[in-house]
PyMOL Python script that loads the backbone (N, CA, C, O; Angstrom):
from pymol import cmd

cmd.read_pdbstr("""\
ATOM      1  N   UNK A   1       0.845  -1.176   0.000  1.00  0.00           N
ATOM      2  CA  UNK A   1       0.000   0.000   0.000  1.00  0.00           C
ATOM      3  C   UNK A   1       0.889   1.237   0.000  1.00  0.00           C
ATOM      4  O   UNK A   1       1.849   1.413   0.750  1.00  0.00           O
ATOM      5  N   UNK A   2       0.486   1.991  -0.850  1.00  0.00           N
ATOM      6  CA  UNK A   2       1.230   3.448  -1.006  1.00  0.00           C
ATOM      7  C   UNK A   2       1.113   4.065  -0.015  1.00  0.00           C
ATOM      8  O   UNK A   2       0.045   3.851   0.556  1.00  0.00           O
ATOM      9  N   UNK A   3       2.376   5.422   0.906  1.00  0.00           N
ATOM     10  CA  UNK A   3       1.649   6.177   1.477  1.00  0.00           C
ATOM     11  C   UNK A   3       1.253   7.236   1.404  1.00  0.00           C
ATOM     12  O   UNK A   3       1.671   7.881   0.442  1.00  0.00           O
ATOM     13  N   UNK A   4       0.107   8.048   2.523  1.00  0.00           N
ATOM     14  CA  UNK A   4      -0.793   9.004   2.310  1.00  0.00           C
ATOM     15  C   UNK A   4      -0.098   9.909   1.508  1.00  0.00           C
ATOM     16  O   UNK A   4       1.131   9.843   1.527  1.00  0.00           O
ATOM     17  N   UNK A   5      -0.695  10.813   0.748  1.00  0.00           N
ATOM     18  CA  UNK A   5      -0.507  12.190   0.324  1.00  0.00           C
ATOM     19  C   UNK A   5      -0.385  12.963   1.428  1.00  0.00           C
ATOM     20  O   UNK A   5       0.652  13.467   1.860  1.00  0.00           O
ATOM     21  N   UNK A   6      -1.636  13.051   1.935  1.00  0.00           N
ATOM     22  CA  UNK A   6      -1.927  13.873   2.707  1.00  0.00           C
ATOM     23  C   UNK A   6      -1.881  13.242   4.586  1.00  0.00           C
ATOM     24  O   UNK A   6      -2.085  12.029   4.639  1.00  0.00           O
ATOM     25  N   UNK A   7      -1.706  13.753   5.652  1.00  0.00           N
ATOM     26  CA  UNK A   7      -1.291  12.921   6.329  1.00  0.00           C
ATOM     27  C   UNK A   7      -1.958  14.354   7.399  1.00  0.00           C
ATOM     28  O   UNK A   7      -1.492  15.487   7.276  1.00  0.00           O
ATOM     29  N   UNK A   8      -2.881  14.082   8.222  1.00  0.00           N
ATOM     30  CA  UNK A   8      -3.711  14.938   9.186  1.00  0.00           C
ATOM     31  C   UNK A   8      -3.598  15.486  10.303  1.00  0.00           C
ATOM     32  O   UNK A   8      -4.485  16.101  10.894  1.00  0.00           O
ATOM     33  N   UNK A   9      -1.937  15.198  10.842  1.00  0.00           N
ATOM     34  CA  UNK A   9      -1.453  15.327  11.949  1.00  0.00           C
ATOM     35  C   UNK A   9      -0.312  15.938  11.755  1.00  0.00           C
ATOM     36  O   UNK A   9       0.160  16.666  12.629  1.00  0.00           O
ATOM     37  N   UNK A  10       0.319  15.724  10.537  1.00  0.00           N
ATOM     38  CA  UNK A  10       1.802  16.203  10.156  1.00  0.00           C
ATOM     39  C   UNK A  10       1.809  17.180   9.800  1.00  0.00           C
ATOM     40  O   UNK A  10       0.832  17.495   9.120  1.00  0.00           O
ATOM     41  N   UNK A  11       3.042  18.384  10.070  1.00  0.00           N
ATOM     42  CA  UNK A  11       2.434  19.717   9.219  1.00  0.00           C
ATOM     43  C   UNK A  11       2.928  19.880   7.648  1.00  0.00           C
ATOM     44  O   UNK A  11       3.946  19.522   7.056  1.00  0.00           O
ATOM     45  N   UNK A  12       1.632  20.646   7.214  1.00  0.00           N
ATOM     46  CA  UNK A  12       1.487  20.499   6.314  1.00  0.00           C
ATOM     47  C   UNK A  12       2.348  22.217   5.592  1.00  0.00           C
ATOM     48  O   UNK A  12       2.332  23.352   6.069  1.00  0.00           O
ATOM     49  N   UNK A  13       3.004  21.675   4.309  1.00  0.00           N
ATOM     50  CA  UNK A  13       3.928  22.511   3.656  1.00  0.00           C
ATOM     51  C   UNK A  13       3.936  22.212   1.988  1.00  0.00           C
ATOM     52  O   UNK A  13       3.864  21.177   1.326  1.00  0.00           O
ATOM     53  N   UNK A  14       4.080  23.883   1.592  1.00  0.00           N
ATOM     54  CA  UNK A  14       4.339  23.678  -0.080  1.00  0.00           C
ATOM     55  C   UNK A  14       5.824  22.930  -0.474  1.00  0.00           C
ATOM     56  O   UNK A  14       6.848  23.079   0.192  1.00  0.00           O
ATOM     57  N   UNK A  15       5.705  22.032  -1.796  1.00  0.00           N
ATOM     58  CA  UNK A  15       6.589  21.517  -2.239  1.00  0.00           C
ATOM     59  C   UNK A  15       7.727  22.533  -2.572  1.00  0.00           C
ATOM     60  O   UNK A  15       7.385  23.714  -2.628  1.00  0.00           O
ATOM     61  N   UNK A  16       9.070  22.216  -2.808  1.00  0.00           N
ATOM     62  CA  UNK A  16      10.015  23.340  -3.088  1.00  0.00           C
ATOM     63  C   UNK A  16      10.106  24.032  -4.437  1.00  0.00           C
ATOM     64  O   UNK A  16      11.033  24.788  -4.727  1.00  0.00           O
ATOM     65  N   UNK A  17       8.999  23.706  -5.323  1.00  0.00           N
ATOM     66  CA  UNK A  17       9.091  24.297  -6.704  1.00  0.00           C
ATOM     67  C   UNK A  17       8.045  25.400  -7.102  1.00  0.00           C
ATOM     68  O   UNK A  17       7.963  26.007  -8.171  1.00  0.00           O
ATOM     69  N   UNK A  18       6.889  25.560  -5.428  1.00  0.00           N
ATOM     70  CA  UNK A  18       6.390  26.464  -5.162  1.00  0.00           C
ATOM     71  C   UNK A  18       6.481  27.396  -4.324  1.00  0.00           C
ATOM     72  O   UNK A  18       6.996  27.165  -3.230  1.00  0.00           O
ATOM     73  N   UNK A  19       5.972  28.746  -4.668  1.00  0.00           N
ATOM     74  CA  UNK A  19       6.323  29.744  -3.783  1.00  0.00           C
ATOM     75  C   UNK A  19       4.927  30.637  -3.531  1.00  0.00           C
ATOM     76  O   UNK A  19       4.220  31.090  -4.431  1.00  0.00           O
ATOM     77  N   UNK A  20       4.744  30.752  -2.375  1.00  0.00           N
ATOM     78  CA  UNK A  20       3.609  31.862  -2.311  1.00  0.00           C
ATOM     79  C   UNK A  20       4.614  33.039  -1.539  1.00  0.00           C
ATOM     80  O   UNK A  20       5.669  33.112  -0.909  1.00  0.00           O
ATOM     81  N   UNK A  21       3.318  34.038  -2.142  1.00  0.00           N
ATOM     82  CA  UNK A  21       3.693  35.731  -1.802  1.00  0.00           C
ATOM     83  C   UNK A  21       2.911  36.562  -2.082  1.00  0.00           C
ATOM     84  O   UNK A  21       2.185  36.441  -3.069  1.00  0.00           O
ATOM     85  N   UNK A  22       2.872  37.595  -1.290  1.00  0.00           N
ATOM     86  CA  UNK A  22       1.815  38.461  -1.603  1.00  0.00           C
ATOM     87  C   UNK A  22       2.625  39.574  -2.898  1.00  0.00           C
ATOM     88  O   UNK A  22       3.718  40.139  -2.854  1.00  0.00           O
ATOM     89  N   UNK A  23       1.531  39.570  -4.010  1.00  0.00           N
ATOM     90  CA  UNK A  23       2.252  40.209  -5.001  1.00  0.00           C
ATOM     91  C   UNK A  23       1.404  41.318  -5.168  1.00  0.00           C
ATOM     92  O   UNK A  23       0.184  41.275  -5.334  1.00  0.00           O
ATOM     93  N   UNK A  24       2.371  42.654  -5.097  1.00  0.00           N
ATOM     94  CA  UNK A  24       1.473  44.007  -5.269  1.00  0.00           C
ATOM     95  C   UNK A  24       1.007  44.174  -6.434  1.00  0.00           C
ATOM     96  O   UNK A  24      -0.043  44.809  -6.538  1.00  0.00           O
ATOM     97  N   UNK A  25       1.720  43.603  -7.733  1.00  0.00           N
ATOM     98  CA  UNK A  25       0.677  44.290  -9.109  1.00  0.00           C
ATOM     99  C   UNK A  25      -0.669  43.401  -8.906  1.00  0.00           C
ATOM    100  O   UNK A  25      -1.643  44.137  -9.068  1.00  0.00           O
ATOM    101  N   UNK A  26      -0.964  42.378  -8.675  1.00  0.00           N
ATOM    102  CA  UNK A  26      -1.947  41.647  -8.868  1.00  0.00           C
ATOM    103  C   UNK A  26      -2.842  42.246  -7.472  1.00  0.00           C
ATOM    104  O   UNK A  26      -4.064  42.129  -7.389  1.00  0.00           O
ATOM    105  N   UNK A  27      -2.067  42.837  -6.516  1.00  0.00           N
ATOM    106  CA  UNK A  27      -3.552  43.312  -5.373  1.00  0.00           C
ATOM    107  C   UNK A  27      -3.993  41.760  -4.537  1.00  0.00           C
ATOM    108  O   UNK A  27      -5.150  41.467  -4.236  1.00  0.00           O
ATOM    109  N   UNK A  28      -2.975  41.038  -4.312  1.00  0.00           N
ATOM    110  CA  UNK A  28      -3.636  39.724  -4.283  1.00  0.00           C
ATOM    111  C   UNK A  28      -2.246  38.744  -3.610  1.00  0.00           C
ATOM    112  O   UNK A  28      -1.046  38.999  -3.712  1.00  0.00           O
ATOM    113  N   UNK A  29      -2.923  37.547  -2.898  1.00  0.00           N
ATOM    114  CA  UNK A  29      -1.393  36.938  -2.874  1.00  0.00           C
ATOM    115  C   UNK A  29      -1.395  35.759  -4.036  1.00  0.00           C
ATOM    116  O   UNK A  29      -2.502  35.421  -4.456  1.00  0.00           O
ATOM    117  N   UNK A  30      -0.251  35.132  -4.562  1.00  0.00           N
ATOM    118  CA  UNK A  30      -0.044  34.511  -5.670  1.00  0.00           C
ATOM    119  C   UNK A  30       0.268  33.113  -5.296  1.00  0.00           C
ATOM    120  O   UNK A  30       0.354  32.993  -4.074  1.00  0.00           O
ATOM    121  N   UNK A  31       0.448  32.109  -5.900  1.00  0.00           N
ATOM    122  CA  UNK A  31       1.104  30.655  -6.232  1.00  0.00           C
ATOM    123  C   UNK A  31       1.923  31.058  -7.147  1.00  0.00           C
ATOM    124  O   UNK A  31       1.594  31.550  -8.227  1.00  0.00           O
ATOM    125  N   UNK A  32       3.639  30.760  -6.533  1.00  0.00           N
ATOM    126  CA  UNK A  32       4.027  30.740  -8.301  1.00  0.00           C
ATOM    127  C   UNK A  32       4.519  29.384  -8.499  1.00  0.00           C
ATOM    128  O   UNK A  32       4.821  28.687  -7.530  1.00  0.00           O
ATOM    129  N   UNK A  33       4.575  29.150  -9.172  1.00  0.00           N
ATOM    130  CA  UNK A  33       5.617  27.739  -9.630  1.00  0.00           C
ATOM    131  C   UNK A  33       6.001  27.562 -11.169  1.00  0.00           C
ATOM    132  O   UNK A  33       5.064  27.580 -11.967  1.00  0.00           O
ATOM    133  N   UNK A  34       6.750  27.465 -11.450  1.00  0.00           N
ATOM    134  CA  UNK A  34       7.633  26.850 -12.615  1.00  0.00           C
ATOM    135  C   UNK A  34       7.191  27.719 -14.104  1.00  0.00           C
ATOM    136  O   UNK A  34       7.977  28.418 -14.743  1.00  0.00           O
ATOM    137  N   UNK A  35       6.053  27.526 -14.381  1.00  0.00           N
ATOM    138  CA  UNK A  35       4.960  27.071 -15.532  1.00  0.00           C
ATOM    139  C   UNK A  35       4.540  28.876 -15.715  1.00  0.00           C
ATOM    140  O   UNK A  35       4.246  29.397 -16.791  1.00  0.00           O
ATOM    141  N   UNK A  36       4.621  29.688 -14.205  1.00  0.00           N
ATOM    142  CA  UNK A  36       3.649  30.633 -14.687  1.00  0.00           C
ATOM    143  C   UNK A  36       2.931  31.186 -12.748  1.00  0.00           C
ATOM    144  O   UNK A  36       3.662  30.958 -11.784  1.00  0.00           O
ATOM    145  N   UNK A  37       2.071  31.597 -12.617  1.00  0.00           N
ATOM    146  CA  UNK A  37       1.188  31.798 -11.146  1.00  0.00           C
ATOM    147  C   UNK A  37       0.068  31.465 -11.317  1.00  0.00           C
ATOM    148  O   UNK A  37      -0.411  31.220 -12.424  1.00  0.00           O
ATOM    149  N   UNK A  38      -0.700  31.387  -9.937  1.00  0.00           N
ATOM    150  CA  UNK A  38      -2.319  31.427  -9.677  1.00  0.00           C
ATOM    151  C   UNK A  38      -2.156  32.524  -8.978  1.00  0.00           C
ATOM    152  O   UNK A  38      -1.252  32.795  -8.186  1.00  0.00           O
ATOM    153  N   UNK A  39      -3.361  33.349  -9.404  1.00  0.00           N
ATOM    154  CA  UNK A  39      -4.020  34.295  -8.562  1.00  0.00           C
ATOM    155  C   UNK A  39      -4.654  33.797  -7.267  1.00  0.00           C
ATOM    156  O   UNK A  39      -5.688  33.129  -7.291  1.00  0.00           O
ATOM    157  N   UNK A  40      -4.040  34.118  -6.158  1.00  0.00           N
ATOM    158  CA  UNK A  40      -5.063  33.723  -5.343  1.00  0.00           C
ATOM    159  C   UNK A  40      -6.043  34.542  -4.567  1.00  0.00           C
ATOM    160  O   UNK A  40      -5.720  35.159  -3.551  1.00  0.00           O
ATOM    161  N   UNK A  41      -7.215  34.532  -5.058  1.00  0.00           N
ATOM    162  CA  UNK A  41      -8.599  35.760  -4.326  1.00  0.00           C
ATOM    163  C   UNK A  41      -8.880  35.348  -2.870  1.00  0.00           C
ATOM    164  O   UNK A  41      -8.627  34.322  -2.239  1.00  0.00           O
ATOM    165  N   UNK A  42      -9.435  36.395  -2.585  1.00  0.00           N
ATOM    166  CA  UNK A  42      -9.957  36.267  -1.254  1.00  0.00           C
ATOM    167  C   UNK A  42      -9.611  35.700  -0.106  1.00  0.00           C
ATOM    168  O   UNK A  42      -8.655  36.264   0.426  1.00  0.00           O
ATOM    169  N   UNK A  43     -10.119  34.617   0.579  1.00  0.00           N
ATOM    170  CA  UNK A  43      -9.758  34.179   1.756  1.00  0.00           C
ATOM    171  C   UNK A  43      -9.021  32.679   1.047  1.00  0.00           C
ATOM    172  O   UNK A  43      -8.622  31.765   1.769  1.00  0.00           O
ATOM    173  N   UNK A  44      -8.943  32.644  -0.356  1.00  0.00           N
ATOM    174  CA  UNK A  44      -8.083  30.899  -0.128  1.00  0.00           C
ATOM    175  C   UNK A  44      -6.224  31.979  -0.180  1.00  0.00           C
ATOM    176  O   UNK A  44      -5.338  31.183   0.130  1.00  0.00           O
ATOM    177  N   UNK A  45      -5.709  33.214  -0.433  1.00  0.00           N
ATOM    178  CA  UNK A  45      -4.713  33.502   0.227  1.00  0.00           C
ATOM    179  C   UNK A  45      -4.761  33.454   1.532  1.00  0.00           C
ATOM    180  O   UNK A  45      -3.763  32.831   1.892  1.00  0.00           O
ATOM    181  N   UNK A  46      -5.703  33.942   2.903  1.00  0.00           N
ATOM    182  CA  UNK A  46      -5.519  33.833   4.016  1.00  0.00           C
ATOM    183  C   UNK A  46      -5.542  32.310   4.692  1.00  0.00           C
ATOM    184  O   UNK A  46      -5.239  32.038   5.854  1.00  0.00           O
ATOM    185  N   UNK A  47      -5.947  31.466   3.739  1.00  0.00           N
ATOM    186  CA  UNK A  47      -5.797  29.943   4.192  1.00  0.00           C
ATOM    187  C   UNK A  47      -4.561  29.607   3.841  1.00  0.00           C
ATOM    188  O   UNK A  47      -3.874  29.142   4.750  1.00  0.00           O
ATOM    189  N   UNK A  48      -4.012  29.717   2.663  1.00  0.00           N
ATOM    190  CA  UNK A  48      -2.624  29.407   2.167  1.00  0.00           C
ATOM    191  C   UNK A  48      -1.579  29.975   3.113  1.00  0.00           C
ATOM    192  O   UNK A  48      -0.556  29.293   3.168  1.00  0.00           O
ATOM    193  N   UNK A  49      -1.597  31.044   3.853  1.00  0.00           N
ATOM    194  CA  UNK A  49      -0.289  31.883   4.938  1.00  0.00           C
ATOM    195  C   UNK A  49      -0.723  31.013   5.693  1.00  0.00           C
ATOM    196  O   UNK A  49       0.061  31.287   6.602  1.00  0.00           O
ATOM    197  N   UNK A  50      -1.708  29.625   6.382  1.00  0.00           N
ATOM    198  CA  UNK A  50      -1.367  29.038   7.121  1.00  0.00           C
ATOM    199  C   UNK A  50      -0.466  27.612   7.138  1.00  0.00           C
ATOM    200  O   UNK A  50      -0.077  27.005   8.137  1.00  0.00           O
ATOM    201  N   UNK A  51      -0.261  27.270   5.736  1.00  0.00           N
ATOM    202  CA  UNK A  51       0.730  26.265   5.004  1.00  0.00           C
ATOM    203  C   UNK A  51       1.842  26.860   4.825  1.00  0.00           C
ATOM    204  O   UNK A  51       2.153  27.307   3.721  1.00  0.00           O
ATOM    205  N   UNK A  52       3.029  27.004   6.466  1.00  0.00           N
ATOM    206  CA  UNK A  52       3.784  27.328   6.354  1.00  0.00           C
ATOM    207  C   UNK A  52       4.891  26.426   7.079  1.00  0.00           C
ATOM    208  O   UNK A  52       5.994  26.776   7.499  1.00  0.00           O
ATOM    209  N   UNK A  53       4.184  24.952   7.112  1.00  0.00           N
ATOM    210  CA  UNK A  53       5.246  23.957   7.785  1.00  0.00           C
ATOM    211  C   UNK A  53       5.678  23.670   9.249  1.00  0.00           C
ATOM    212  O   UNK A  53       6.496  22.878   9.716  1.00  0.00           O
ATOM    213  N   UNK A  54       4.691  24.757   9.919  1.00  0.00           N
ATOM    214  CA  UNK A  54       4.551  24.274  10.969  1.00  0.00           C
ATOM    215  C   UNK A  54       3.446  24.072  11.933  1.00  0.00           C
ATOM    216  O   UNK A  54       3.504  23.974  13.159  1.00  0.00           O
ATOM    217  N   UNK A  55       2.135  24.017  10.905  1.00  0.00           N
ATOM    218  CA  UNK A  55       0.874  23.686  11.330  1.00  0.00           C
ATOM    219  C   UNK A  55       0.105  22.612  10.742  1.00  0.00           C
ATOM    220  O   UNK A  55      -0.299  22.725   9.584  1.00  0.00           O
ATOM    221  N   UNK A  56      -0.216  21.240  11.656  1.00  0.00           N
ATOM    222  CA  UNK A  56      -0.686  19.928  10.474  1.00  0.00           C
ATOM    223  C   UNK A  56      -2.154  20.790  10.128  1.00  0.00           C
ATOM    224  O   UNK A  56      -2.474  21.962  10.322  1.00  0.00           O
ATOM    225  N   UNK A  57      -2.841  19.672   9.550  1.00  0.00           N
ATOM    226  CA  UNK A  57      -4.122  19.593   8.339  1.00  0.00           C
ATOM    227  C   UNK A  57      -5.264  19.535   9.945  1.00  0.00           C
ATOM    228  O   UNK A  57      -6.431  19.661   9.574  1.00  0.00           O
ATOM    229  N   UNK A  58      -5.206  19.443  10.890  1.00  0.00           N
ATOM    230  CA  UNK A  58      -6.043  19.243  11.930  1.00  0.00           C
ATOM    231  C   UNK A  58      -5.862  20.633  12.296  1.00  0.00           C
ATOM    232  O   UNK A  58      -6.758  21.330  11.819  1.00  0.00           O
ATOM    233  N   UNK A  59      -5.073  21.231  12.928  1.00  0.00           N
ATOM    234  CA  UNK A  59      -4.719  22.498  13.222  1.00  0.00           C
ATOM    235  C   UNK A  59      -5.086  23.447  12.675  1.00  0.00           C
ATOM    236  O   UNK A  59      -5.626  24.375  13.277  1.00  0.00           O
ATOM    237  N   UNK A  60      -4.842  23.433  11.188  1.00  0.00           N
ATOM    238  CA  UNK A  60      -5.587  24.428  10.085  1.00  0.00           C
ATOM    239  C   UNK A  60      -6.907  24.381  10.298  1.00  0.00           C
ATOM    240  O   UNK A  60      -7.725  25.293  10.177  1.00  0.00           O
ATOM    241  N   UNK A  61      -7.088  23.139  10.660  1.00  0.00           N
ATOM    242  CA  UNK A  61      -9.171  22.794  10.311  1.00  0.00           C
ATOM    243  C   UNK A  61      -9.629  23.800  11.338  1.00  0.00           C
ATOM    244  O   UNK A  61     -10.308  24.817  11.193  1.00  0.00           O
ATOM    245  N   UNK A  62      -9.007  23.183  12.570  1.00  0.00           N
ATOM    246  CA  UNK A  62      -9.653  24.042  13.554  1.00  0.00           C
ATOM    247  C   UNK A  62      -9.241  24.936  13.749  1.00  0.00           C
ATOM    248  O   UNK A  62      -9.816  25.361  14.751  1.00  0.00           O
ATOM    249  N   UNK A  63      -8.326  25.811  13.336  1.00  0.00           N
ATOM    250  CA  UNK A  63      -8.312  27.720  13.346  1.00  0.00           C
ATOM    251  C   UNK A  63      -9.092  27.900  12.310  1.00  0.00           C
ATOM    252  O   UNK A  63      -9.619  29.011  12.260  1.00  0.00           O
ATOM    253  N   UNK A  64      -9.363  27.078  11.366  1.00  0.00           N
ATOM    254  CA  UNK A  64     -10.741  27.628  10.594  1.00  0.00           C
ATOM    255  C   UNK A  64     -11.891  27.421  10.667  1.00  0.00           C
ATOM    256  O   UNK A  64     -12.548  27.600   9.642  1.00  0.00           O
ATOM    257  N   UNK A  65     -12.369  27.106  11.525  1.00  0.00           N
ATOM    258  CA  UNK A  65     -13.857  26.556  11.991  1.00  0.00           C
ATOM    259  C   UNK A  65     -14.232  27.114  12.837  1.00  0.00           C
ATOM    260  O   UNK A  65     -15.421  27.314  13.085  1.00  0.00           O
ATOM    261  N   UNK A  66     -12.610  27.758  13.924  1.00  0.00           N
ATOM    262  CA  UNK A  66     -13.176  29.033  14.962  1.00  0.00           C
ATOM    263  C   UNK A  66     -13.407  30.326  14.221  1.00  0.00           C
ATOM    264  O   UNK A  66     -14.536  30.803  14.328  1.00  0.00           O
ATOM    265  N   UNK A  67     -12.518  30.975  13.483  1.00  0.00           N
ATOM    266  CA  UNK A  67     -12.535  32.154  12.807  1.00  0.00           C
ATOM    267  C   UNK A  67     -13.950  31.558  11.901  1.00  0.00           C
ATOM    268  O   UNK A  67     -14.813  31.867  12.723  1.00  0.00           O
ATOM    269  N   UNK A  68     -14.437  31.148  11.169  1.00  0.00           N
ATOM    270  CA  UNK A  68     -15.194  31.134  10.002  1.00  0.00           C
ATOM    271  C   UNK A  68     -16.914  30.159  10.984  1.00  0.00           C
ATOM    272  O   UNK A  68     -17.929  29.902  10.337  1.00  0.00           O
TER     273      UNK A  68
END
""", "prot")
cmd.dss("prot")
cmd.show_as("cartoon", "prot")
cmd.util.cbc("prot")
cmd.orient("prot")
């Protein structure tokens, strides 16, 4: 059996060929990676500043279930 992708306890972090940042021409924070960016709108940037490697997939849930 393969293991998880995703793993609910471990913290969770972008791979090294991505980068987030808040980018001023776009008014917005970004994904960049390799290929080009994503725009990221609204609140999925304020979810993404919490994928910073030292908070698992449980942790995130629940600072977002109190705030939201």
């Amino acid at each position: 059996m393969s293991d998880p992708i995703l793993v609910k306890d471990k913290p969770l972090s972008l791979q090294k060929q991505f980068r987030f940042q808040w980018e001023p021409a776009q008014e917005s924070y970004v994904l960049l990676y390799p290929e080009g960016l994503i725009k990221l709108p609204g609140s999925s940037g304020e979810i993404m500043k919490l994928i910073d490697g030292s908070k698992s997939v449980d942790e995130i849930i629940a600072y977002l279930e109190e705030q939201f």
